[in-house]
C-alpha atoms as an extended CHARMM CRD file, in Angstrom:
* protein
*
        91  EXT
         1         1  UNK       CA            -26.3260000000       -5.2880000000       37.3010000000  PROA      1               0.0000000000
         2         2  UNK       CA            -28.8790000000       -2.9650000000       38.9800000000  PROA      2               0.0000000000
         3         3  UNK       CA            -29.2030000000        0.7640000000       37.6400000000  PROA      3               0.0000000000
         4         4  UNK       CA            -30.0850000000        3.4520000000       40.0550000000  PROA      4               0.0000000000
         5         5  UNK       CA            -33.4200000000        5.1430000000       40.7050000000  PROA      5               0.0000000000
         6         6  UNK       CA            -34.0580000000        8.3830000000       39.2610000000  PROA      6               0.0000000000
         7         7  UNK       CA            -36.0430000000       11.1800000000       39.9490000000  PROA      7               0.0000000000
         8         8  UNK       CA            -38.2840000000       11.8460000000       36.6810000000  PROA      8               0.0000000000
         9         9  UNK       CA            -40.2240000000       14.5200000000       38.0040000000  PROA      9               0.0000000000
        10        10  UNK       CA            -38.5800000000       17.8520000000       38.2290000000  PROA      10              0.0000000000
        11        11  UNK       CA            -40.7930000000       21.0990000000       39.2970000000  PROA      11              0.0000000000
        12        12  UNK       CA            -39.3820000000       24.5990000000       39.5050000000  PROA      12              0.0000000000
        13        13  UNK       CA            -41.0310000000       28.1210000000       39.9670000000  PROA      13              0.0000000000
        14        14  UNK       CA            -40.0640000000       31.4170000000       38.4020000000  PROA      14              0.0000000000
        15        15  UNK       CA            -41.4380000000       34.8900000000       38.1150000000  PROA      15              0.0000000000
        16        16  UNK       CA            -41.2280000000       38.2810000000       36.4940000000  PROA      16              0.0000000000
        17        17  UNK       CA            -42.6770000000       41.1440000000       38.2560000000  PROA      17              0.0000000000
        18        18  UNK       CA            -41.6250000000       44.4470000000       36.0140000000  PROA      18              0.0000000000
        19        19  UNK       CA            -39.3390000000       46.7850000000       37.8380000000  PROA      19              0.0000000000
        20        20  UNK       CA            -38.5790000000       44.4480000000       40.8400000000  PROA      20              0.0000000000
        21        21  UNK       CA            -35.0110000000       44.8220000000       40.5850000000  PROA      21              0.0000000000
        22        22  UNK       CA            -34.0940000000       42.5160000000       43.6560000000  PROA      22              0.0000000000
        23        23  UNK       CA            -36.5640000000       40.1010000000       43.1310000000  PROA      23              0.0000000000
        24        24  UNK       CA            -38.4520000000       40.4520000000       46.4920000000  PROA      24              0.0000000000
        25        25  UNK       CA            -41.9130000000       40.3760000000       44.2690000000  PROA      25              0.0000000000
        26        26  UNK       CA            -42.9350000000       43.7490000000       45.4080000000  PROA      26              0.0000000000
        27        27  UNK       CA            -41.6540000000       46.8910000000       43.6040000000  PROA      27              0.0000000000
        28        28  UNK       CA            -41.0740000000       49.4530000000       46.0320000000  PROA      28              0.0000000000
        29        29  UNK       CA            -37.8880000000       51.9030000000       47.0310000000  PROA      29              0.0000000000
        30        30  UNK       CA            -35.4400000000       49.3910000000       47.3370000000  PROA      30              0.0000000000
        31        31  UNK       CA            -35.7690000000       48.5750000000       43.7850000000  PROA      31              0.0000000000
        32        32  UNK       CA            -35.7460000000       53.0580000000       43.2030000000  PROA      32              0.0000000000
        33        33  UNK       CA            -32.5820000000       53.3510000000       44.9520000000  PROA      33              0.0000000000
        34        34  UNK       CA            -30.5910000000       50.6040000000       43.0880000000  PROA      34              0.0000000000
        35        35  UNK       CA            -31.8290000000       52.0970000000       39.4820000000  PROA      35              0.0000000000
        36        36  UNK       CA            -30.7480000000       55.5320000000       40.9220000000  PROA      36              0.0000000000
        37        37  UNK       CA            -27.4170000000       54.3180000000       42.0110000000  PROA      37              0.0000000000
        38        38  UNK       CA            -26.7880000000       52.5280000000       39.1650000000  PROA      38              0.0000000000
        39        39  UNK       CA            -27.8080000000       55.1780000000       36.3370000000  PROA      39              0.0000000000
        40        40  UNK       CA            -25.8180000000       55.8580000000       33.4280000000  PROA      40              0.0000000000
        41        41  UNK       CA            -23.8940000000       52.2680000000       34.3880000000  PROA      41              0.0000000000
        42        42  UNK       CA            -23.6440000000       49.2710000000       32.1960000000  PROA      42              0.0000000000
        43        43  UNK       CA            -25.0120000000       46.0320000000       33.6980000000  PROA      43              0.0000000000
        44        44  UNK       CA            -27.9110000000       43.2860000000       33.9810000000  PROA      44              0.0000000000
        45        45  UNK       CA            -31.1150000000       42.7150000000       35.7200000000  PROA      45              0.0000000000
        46        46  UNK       CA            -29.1020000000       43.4570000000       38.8870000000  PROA      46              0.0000000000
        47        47  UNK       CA            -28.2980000000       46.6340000000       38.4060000000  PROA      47              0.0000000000
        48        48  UNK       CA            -31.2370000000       48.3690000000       37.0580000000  PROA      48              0.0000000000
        49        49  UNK       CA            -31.1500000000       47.7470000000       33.6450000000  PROA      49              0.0000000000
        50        50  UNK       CA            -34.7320000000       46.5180000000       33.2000000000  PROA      50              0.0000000000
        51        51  UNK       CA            -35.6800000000       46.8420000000       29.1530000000  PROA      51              0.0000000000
        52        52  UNK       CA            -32.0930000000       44.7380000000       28.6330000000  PROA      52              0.0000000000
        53        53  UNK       CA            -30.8330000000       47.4210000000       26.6470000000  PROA      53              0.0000000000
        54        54  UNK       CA            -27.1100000000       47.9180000000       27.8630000000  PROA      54              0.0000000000
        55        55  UNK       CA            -27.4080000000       50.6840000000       30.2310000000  PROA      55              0.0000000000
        56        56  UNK       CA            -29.2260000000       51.7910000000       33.1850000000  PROA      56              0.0000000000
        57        57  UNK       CA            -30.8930000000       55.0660000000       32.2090000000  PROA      57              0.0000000000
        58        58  UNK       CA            -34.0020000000       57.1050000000       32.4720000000  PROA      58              0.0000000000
        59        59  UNK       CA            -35.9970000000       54.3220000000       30.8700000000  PROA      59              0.0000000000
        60        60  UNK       CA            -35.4370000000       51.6350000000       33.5420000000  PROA      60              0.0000000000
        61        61  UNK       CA            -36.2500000000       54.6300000000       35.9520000000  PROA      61              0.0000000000
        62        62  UNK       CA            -39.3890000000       54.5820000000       34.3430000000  PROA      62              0.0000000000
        63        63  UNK       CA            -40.2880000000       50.6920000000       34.4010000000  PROA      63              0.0000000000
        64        64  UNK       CA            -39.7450000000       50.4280000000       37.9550000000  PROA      64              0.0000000000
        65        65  UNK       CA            -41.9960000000       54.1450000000       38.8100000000  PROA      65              0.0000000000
        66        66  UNK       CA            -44.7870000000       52.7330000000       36.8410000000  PROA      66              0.0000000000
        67        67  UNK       CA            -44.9150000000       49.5260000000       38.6000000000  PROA      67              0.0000000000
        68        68  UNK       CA            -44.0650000000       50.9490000000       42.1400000000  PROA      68              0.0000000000
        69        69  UNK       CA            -46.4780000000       49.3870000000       45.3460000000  PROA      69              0.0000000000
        70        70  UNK       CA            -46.8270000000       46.4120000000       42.3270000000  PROA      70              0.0000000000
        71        71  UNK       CA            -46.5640000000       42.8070000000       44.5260000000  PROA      71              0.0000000000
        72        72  UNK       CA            -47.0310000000       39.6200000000       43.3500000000  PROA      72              0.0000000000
        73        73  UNK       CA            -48.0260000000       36.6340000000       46.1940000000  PROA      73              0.0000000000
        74        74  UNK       CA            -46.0550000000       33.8390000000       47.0970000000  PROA      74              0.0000000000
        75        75  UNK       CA            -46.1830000000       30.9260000000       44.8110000000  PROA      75              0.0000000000
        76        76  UNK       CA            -47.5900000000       27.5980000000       46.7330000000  PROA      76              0.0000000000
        77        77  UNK       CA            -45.9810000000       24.3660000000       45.1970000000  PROA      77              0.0000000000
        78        78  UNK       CA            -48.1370000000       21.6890000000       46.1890000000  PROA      78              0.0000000000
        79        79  UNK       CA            -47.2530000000       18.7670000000       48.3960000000  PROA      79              0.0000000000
        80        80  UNK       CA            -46.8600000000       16.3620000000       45.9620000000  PROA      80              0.0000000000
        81        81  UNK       CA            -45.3680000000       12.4210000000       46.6670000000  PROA      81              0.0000000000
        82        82  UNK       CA            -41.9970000000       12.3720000000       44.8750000000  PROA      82              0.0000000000
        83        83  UNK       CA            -42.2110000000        9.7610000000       42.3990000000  PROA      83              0.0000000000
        84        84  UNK       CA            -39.0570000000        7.5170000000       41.4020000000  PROA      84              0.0000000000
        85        85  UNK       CA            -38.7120000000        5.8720000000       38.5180000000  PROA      85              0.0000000000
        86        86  UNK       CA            -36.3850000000        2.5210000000       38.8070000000  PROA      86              0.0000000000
        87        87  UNK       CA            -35.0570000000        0.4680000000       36.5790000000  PROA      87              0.0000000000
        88        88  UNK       CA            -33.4730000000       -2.6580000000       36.7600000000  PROA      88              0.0000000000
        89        89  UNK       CA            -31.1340000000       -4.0480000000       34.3040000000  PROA      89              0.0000000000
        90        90  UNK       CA            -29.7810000000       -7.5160000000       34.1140000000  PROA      90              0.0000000000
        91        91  UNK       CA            -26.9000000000       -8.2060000000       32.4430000000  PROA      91              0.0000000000
């Protein structure tokens, strides 16, 4: 009985840019004008709500005009061979 090959190496990239609202890595007036539409609204990250505190209000406001023109650069994964891991089994 042969068992399958399996990817053992995973690699995944996240960020956090304060007040970047759509996630575009730059805070700018797109992220303004969705805490603006959004204020006085329950919701998540998606809406405006940026300190996680239930609501958007004047204090996500805040977050993303302190941060405004605020960018972060693209991430570059390097080219890496996948390796496989196989195993065989005999049964």
């Amino acid at each position: 009985m042969r068992m399958g090959c399996t990817p053992r190496n995973k690699s995944f990239s996240f960020f956090s840019l304060a007040g970047d609202v759509n996630r575009d890595r730059i805070v700018d007036s797109q992220d303004y004008t969705i805490v603006v539409n959004d204020l006085n609204t329950s919701g998540g990250w998606a809406a405006g709500d940026l300190n996680a505190d239930g609501v958007v209000n004047a204090a996500d406001l805040q977050i993303v005009q302190t941060n405004l023109g605020q960018m972060l650069r693209p991430c570059r994964v390097p080219q890496m061979r996948r390796l496989i891991h196989c195993q065989r089994a005999t049964l």
